[in-house]
C-alpha positions as CSV (number, residue, x, y, z in Angstrom):
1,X,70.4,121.0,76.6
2,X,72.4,121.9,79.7
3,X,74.6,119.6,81.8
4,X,75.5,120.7,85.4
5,X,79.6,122.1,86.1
6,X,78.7,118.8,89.1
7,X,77.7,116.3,86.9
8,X,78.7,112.2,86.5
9,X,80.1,109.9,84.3
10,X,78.7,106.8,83.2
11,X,81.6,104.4,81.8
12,X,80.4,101.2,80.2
13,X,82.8,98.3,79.1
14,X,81.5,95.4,76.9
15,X,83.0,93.7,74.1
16,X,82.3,94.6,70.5
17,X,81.0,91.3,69.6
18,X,78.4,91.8,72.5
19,X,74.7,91.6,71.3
20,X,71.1,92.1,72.0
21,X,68.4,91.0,69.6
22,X,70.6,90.6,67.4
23,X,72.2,94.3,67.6
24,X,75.8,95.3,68.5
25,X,75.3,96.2,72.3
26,X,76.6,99.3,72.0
27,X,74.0,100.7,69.4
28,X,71.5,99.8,71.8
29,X,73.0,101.5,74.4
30,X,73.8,104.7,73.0
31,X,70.2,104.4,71.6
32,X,68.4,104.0,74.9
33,X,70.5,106.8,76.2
34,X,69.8,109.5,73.2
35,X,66.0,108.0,73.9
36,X,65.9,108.6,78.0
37,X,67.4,112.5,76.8
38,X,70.9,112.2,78.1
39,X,72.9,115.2,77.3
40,X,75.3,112.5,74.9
41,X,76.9,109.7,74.6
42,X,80.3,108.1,72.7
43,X,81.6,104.9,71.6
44,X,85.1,104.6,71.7
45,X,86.6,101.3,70.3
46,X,89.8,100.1,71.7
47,X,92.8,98.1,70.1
48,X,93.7,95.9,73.5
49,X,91.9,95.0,76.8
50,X,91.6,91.6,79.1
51,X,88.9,91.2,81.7
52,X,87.9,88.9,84.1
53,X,88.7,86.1,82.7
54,X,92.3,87.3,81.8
55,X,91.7,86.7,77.8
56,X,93.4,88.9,75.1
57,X,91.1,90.6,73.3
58,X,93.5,92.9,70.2
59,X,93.3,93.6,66.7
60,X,96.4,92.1,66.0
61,X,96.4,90.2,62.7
62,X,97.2,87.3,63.8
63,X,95.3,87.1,67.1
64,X,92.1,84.4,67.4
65,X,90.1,86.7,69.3
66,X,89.2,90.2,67.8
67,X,86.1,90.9,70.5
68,X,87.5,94.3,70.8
69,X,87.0,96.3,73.8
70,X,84.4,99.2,73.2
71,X,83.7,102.2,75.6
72,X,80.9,103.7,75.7
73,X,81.0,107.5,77.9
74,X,77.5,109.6,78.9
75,X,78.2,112.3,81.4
76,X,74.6,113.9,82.7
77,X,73.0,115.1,85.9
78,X,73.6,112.5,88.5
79,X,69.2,112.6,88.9
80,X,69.8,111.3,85.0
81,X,72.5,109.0,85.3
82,X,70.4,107.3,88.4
83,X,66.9,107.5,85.9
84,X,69.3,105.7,83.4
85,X,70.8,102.9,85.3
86,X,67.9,100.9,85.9
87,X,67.4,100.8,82.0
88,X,70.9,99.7,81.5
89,X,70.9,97.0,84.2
90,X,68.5,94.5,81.7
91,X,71.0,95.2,78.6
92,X,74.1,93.8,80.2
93,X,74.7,90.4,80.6
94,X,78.5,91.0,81.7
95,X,80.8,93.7,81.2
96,X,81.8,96.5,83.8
97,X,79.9,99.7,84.9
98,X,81.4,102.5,86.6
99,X,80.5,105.8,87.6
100,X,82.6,108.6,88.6
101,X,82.2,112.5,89.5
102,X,83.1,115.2,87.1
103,X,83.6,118.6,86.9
104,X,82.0,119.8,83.3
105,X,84.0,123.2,81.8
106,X,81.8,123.1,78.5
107,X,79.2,121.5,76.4
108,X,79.1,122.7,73.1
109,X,79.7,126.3,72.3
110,X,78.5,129.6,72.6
111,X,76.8,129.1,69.0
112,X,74.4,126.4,70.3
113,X,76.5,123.9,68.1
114,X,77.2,119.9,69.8
């Protein structure tokens, strides 16, 4: 697969106890994406966030809420982000969606390995 040097960014932020049928939100996100042959996709979980509603979200031991923040990153062809969006849009009920231009200096290696 090749991914343009000019290429975007898709940066998704939900909670880790967000769902969708009954599936953590992020599964289904990074599943929709491998399915609508985006170049990748990664989940990265964080330890600490507040939103919009100013709530602590950590993994503190002792904190009530442990709806972690995840992160989920694809970076494609802006034509692909754009195809993707509109698939996206019906998956989120809240959370924040931002996109953002990139310069892409490699993807994978000279082997062919990801």
């Amino acid at each position: 697969m090749h991914v343009p040097r000019e290429a975007v960014l898709l940066r998704i932020f939900i909670g880790e106890d967000d769902r969708i049928k009954g599936h953590p939100l992020y599964e289904a996100i990074v599943l929709k994406a491998r399915e609508a042959g985006l170049a990748g996709a990664t989940v990265l979980r964080g330890p600490m966030s507040f939103g919009k509603s100013s709530t602590l979200h950590t993994a503190k031991v002792l904190r009530l809420s442990e709806d972690l923040p995840m992160v989920i990153e694809i970076v494609d062809s802006q034509e692909k982000i754009d195809a993707f969006l509109p698939l996206l849009d019906p998956m989120m009920g809240s959370g924040l969606v931002t996109l953002e231009r990139v310069q892409v200096l490699q993807y994978g290696d000279s082997n062919g390995k990801n």
